[in-house]
C-alpha beads as a LAMMPS data file, in Angstrom:
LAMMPS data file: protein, C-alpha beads

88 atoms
87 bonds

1 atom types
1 bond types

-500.0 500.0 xlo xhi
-500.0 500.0 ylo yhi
-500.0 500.0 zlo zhi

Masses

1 110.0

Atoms # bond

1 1 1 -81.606 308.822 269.230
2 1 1 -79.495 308.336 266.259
3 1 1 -77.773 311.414 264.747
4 1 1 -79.783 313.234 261.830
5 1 1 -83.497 311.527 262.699
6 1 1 -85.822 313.509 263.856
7 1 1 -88.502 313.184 266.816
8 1 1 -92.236 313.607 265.471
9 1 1 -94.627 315.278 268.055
10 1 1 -97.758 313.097 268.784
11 1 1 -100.115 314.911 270.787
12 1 1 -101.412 312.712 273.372
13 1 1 -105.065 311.198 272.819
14 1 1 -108.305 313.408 274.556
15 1 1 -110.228 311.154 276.731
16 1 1 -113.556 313.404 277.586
17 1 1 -115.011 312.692 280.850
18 1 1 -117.839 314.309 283.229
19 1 1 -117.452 318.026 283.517
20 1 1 -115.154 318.441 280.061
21 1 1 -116.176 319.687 277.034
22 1 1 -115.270 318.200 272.920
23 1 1 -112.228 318.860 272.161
24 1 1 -111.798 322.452 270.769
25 1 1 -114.664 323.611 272.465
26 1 1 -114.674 327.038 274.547
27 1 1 -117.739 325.828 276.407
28 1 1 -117.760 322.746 278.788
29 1 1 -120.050 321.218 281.040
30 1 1 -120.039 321.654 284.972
31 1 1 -118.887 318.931 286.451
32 1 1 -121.242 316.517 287.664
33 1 1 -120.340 316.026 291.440
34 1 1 -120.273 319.847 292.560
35 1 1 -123.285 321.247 293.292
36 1 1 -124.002 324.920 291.968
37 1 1 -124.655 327.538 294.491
38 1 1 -123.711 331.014 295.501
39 1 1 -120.555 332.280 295.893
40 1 1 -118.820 331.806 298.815
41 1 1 -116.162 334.795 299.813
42 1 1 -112.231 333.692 301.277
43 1 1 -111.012 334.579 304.021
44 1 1 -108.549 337.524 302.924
45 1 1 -105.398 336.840 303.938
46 1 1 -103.917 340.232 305.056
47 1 1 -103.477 342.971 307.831
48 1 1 -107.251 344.301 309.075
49 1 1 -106.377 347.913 307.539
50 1 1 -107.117 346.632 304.002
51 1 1 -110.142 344.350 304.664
52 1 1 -113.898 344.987 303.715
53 1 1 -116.073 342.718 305.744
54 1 1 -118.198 340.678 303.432
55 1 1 -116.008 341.831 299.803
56 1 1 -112.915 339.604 299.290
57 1 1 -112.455 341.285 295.780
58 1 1 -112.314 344.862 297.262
59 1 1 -110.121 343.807 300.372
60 1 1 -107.410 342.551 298.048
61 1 1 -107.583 345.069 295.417
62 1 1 -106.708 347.499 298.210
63 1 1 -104.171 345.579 299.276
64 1 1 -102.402 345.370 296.408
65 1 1 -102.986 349.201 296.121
66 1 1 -101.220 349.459 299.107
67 1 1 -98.983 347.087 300.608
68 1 1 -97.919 345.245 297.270
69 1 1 -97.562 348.225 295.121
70 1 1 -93.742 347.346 294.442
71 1 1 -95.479 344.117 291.879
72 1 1 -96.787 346.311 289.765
73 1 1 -95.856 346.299 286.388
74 1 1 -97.512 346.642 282.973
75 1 1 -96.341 345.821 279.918
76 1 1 -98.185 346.343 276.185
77 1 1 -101.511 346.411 278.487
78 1 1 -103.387 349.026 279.928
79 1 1 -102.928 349.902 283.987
80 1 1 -106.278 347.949 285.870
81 1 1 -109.294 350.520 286.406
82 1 1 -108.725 349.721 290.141
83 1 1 -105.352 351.050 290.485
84 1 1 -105.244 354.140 292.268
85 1 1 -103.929 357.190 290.379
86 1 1 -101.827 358.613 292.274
87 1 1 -99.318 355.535 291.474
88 1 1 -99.219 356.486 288.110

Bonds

1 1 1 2
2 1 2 3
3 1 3 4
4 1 4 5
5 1 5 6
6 1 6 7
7 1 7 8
8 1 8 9
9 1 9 10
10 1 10 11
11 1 11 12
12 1 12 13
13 1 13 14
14 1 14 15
15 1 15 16
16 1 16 17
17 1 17 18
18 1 18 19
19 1 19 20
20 1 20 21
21 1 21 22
22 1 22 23
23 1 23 24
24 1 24 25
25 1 25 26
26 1 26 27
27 1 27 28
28 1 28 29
29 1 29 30
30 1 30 31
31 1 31 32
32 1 32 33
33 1 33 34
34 1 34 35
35 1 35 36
36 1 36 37
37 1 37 38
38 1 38 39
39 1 39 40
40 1 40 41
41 1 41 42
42 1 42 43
43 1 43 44
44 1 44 45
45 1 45 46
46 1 46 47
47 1 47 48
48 1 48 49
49 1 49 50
50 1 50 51
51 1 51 52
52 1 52 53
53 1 53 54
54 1 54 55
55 1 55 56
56 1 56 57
57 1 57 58
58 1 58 59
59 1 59 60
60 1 60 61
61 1 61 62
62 1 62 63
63 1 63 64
64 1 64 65
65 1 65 66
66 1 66 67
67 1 67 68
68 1 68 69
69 1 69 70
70 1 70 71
71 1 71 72
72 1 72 73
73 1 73 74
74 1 74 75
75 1 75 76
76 1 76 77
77 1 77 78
78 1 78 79
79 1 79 80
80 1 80 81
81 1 81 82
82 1 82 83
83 1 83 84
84 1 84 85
85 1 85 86
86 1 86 87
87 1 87 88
């Protein structure tokens, strides 16, 4: 590029297709090809001492109460209802 011109930003061209919404829009379509059903829980990933059979959610909030503790960190938020107090 030569010295003193400038580079314009073009923002690239929105091609909608199944499952997106306009452009600008907060609400979108489901996609087409993925059938809606109940939710289906992961397998948690962790030691047995922090696992809730059946609750996903719970098992890993207490894990990260207990064995990841040393992540936390909040900044210019408030501390997640879930944390225990005693870390405070």
């Amino acid at each position: 590029m030569p010295k003193g011109s400038t580079r314009v930003y073009k923002e690239p061209a929105y091609k909608p297709g199944p499952g997106r919404g306009k452009k600008g829009s907060s609400k979108s379509e489901p996609p087409l090809n993925i059938k809606d059903s109940a939710f289906t829980q992961p397998t948690p990933a962790m030691p047995d001492e922090y696992k809730v059979v059946g609750d996903s959610i719970q098992s890993y909030k207490n894990y990260y109460n207990g064995a990841k503790r040393y992540l936390f960190n909040w900044k210019n938020r408030a501390i997640p209802y879930f944390v225990e107090e005693d870390y405070i």
